[in-house]
C-alpha positions in Angstrom: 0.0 0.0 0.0 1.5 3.2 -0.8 1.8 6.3 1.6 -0.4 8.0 0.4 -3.3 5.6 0.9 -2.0 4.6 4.1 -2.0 8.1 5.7 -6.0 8.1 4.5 -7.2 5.3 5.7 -5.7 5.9 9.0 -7.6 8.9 9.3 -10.8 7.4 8.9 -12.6 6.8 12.1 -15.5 4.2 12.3 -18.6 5.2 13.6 -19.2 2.4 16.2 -22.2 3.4 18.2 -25.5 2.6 19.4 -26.7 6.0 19.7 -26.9 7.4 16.1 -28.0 11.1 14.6 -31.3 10.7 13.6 -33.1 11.7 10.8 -36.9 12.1 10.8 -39.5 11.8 8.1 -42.6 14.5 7.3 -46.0 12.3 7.9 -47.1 9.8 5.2 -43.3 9.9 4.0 -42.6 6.7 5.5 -44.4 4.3 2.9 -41.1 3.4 0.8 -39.4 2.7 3.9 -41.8 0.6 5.3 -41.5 -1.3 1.6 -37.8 -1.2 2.2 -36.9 1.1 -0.7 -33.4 1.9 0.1 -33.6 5.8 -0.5 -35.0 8.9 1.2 -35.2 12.0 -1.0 -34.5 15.3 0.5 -38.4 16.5 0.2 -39.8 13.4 2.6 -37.3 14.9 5.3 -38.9 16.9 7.8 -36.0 17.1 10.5 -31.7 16.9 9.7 -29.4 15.1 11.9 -26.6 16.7 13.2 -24.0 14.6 11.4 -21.3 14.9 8.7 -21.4 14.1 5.0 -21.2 10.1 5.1 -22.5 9.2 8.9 -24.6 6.4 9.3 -27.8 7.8 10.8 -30.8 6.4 12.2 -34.2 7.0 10.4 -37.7 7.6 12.0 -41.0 8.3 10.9 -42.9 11.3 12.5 -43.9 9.4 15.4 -40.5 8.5 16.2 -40.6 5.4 15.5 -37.2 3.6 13.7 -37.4 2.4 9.8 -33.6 2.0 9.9 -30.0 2.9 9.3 -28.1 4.8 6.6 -25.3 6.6 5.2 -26.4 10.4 5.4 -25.4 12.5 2.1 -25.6 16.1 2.6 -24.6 17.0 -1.2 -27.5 14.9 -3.0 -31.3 14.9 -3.2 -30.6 11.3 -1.7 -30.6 12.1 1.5 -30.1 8.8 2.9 -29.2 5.6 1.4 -30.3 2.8 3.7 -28.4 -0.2 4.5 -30.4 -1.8 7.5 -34.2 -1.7 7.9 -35.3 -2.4 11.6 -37.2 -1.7 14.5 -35.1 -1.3 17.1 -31.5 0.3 17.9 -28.5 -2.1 16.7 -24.5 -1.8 17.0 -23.5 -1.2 13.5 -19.5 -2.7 14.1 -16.9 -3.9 11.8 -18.7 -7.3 12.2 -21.6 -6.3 10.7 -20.0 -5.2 7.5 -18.3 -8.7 7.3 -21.6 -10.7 7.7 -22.9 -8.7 4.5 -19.7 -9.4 2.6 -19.4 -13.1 3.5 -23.1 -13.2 2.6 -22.1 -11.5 -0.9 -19.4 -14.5 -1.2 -21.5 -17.2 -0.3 -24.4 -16.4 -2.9 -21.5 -16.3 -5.6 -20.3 -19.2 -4.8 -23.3 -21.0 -5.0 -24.3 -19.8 -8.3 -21.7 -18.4 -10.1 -18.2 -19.3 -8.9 -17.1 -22.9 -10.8 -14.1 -24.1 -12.6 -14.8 -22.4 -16.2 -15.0 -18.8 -14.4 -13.0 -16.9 -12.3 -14.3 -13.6 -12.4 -17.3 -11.9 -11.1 -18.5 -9.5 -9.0 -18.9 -9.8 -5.6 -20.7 -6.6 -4.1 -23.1 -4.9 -6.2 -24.0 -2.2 -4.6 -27.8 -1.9 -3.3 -27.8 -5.3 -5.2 -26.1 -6.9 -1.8 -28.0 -4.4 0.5 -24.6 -2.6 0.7 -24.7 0.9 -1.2 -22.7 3.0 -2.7 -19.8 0.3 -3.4 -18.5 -1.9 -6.2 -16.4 -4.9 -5.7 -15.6 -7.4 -8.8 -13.0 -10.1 -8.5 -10.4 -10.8 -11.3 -8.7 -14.1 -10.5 -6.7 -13.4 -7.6 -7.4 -9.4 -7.8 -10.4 -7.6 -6.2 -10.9 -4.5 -7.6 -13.1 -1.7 -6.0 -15.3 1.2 -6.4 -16.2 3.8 -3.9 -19.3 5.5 -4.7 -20.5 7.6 -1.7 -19.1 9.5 0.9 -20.6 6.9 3.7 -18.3 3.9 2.8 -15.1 5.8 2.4 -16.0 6.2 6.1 -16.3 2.3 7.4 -13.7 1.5 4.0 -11.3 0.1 6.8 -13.7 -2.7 7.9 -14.8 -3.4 4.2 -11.1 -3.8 3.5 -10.9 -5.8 6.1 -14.2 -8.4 5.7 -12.1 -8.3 2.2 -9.6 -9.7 3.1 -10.7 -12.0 5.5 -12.0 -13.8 2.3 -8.5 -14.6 1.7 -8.3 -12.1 -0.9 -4.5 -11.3 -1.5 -4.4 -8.2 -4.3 -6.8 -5.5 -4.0 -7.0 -2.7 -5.9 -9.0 0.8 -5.0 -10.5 2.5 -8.3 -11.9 6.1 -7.3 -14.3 8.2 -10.3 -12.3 10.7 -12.7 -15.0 12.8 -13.2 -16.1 14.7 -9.6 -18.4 16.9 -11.2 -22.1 15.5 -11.2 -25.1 17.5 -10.6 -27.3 17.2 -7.9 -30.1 16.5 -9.9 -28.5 13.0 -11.1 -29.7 10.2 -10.7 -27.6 7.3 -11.0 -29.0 4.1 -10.2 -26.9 1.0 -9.5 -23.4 3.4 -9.2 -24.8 6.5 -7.5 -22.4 9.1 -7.7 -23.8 12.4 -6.5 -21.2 12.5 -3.8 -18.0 11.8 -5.5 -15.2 10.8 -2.8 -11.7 12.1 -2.7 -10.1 9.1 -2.2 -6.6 8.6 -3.8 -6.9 5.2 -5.9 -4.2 2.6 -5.8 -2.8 -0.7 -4.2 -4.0 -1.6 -0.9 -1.8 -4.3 -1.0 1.4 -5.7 -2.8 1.2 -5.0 -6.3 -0.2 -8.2 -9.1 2.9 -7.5 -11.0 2.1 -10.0 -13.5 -0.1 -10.2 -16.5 -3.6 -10.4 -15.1 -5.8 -12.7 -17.2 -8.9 -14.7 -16.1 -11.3 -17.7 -17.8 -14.8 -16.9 -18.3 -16.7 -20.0 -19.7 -13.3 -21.6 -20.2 -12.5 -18.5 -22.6 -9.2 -16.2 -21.8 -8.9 -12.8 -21.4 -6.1 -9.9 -20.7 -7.8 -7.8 -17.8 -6.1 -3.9 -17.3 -7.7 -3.1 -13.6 -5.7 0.1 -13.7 -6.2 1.9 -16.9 -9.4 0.0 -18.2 -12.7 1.2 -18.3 -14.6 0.4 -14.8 -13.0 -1.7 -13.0 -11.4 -3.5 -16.4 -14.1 -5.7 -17.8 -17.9 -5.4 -18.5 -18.6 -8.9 -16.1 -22.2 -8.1 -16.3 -22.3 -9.4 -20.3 -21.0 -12.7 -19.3 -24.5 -14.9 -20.2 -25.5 -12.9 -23.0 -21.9 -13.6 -24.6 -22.3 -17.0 -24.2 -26.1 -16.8 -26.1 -24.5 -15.4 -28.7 -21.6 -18.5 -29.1 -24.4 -20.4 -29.4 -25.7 -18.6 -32.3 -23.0 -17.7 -34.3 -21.5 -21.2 -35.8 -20.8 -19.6 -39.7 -21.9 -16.5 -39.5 -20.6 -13.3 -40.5 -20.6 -11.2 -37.0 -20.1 -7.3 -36.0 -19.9 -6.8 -32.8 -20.1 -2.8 -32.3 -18.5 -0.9 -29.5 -16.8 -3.9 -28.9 -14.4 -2.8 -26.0 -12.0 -4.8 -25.3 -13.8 -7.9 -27.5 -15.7 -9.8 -25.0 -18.2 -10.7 -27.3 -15.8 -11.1 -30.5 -14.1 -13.9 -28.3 -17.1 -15.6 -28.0 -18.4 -15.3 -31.6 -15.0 -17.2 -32.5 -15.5 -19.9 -29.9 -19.4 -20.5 -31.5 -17.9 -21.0 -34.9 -18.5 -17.7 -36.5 -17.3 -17.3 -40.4 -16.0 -13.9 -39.8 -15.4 -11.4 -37.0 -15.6 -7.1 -36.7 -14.9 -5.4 -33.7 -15.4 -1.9 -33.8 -14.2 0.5 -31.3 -13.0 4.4 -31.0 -10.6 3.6 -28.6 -7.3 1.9 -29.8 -6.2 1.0 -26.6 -9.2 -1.1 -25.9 -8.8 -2.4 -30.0 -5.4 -3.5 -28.9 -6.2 -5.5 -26.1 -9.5 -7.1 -27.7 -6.8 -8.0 -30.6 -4.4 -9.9 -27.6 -7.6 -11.8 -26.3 -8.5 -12.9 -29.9 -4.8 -14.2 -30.3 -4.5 -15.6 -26.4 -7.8 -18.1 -27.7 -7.4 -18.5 -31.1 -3.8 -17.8 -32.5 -2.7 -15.2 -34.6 -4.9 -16.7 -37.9 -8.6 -16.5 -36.5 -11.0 -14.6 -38.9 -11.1 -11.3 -37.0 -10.8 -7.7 -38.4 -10.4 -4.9 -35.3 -11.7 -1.5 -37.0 -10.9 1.6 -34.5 -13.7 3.7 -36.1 -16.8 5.8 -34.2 -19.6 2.9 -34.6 -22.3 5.0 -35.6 -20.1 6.5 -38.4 -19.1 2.9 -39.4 -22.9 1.4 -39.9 -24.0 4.1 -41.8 -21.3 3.8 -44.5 -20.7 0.1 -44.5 -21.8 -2.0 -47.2 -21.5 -5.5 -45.5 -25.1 -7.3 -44.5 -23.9 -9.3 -41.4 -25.6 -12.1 -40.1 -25.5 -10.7 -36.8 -24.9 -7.3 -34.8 -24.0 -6.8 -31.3 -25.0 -3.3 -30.4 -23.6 -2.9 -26.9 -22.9 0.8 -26.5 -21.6 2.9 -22.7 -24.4 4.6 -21.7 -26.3 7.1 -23.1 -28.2 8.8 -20.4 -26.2 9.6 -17.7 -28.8 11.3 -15.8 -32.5 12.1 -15.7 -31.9 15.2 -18.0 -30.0 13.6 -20.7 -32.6 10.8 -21.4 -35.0 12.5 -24.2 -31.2 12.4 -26.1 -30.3 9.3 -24.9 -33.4 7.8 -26.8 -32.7 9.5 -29.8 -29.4 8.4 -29.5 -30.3 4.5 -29.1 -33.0 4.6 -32.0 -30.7 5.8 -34.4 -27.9 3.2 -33.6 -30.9 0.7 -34.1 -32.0 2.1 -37.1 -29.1 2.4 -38.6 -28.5 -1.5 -37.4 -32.0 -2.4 -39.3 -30.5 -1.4 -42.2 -26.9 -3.3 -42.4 -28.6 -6.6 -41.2 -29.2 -9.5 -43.6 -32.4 -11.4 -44.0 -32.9 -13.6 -41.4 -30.2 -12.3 -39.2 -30.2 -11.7 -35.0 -29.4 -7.9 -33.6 -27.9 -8.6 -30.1 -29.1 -4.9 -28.4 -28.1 -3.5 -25.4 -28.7 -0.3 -23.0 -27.0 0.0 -19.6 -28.4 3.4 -18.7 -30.0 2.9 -15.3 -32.2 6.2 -16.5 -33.6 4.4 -19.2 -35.9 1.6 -18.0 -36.7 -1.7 -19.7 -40.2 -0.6 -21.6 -38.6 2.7 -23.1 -35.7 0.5 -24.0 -38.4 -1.7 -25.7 -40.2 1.0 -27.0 -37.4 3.0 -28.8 -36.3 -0.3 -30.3 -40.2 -0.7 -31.7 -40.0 2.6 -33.4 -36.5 1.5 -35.0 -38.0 -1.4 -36.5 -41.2 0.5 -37.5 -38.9 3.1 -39.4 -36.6 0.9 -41.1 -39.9 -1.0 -42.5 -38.7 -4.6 -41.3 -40.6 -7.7 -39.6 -38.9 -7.8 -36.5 -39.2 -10.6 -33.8 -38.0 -10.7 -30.0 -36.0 -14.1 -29.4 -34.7 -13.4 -25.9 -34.9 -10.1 -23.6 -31.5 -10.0 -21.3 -30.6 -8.8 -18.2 -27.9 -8.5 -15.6 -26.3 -12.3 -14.3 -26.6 -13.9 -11.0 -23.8 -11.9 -9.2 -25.5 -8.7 -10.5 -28.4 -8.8 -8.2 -31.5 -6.6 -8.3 -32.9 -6.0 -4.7 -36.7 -6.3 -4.8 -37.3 -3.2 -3.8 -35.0 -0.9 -5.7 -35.9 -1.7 -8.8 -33.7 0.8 -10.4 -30.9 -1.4 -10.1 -32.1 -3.2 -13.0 -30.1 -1.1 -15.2 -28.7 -3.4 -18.1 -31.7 -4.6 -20.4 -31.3 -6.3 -24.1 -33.3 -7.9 -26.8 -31.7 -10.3 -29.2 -34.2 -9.5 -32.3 -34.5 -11.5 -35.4 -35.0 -9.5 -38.4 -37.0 -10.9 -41.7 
């Protein structure tokens, strides 16, 4: 670990108490609590705590009495983002944050972890009843993402339940980009109250090339300059639907990143590869994880191009398209573009598919829900005068959990569409 973190962590005090600020509700504001929605706007708040930015408070209704416990955000219109919903006052201790980690473990282990994958995600955020914090695991690395102000505060016992997982390389990504406006709202990685945390090793340095097996397939992971936390995990069923369709078929697989998909195209059999990207540092490393599987020979072309410039002016009909682009609507405000944005990529997609072919389409905007998704897509396919079947509609995997109640986590939604 490197000075620099060191001296910061040490500085962080946990908030081990049984007597909490409290927070307390106008009347009739308690309804979403009481169905264990895990956030409290600013407008339902009828009295402040006395706390800091990132306390865990205690939440009551206007009678007084207790909903539950949260990290208290005094730069958002989330006011609180709950963690605990009880009755009654509890000791909130670096034990309890190990219970909800080992809890994390244990339901990947039981459904994802096996001997064809080694990489997944292991705290997902209101996912694991843990906000505000992102925790995928890449082989031996664990790499992690500090959303809110509240668990830079307990990071110490995090780090700790961590690594008493046996976890040996850890890795501490913070966001680039600290200015978000408080009208933003993020879903699964709410970033309204970017942290200050300096990113970096918290342990010895993984000095040697990093690569995990997904499915039995290989791939080169960067967990210090690649996007997120290095690789989109959250893909990992959907790639394997497409191996299973793509046995001789000619397959472009648009804002391809670092090739996740174009890996598995190959591995289905697929008569010919694209992988488009505008970066060339991801196009470089998708072109290492194409040779690490297949040798230097496999029928793959890597185009560094902007996609939607690159549909509209190619002349190839593919048999299939994988349309998985970042997101679009980064907040509430930018979704009327965000749409726009989506049904012209799908329109344009309409058009360079050949009779009888599959569009694989995705959108991970957490601001753009499942039926506008669905309903954008429609008016593609109405404008580019096709017959247009759903085959499959996609979501997040196993260790990308949607709580129940916070439905907004549900952010990744896809259709795999076949197109007359």
């Amino acid at each position: 670990m490197n000075d620099i973190l060191k001296e910061y962590l040490a500085k962080q005090q946990p908030q081990t108490q049984e007597n909490y600020p409290i927070l307390v509700l106008k009347t009739g504001r308690e309804r979403s609590l009481l169905n264990r929605h895990p956030w409290v706007f600013s407008g339902a708040v009828k009295d402040l705590p006395t706390a800091e930015n990132g306390d865990i408070i205690q939440v009551q209704d206007s009678k007084k009495n207790i909903l539950g416990y949260g990290f208290f955000d005094t730069k958002s219109q989330i006011t609180v983002r709950l963690f605990e919903f009880c009755a009654q006052n509890i000791r909130i201790d670096d034990a309890y944050w190990h219970k909800k980690i080992k809890n994390a473990y244990e339901l990947r282990k039981k459904y994802v972890l096996n001997l064809a994958t080694n990489a997944y995600r292991l705290l997902h955020a209101e996912g694991d009843f843990l906000p505000g914090i992102i925790v995928d695991i890449y082989n031996k690395v664990a790499v992690i993402q500090v959303l809110i102000k509240g668990i830079e505060k307990v990071f110490p016992a995090i780090l700790g339940g961590l690594q008493q997982l046996g976890l040996e390389y850890i890795y501490l990504k913070t966001k680039e980009n600290a200015k978000i406006s408080e009208d933003t709202l993020q879903t699964v990685l709410p970033t309204q109250s970017p942290t200050q945390m300096p990113k970096g090793w918290l342990t010895d340095v993984f000095e040697k090339p990093l690569n995990i097996i997904e499915n039995n397939l290989k791939f080169p992971i960067d967990v210090v300059k690649g996007q997120k936390t290095g690789f989109f995990l959250d893909q990992r069923e959907n790639r394997l639907l497409l191996q299973h369709y793509s046995k001789g078929k000619n397959v472009l697989n648009a804002f391809s990143y670092t090739g996740g998909f174009s890996v598995y195209a190959l591995a289905g059999g697929a008569k010919s590869v694209h992988s488009v990207d505008i970066s060339k540092d991801a196009i470089a490393v998708c072109e290492q994880a194409i040779t690490m599987n297949f040798g230097k020979n496999a029928p793959h072309t890597s185009i560094s191009a902007d996609c939607f410039d690159f549909l509209k002016k190619t002349e190839e009909l593919y048999d299939i398209i994988v349309l998985d682009p970042p997101a679009f609507a980064k907040n509430a405000k930018s979704v009327h573009n965000a749409t726009r944005g989506y049904k012209e990529l799908n329109l344009t997609a309409f058009k360079k598919i050949a009779p009888g072919g599959l569009i694989f389409t995705f959108s991970c905007s957490g601001n753009v829900d499942r039926d506008l998704f669905r309903k954008v897509v429609f008016g593609a396919a109405a404008d580019a005068h096709r017959q247009v079947r759903i085959l499959h509609q996609l979501s997040q995997p196993a260790d990308h959990p949607v709580n129940i109640y916070h439905p907004e986590g549900e952010y990744l939604k896809g259709l795999v569409l076949q197109v007359e």
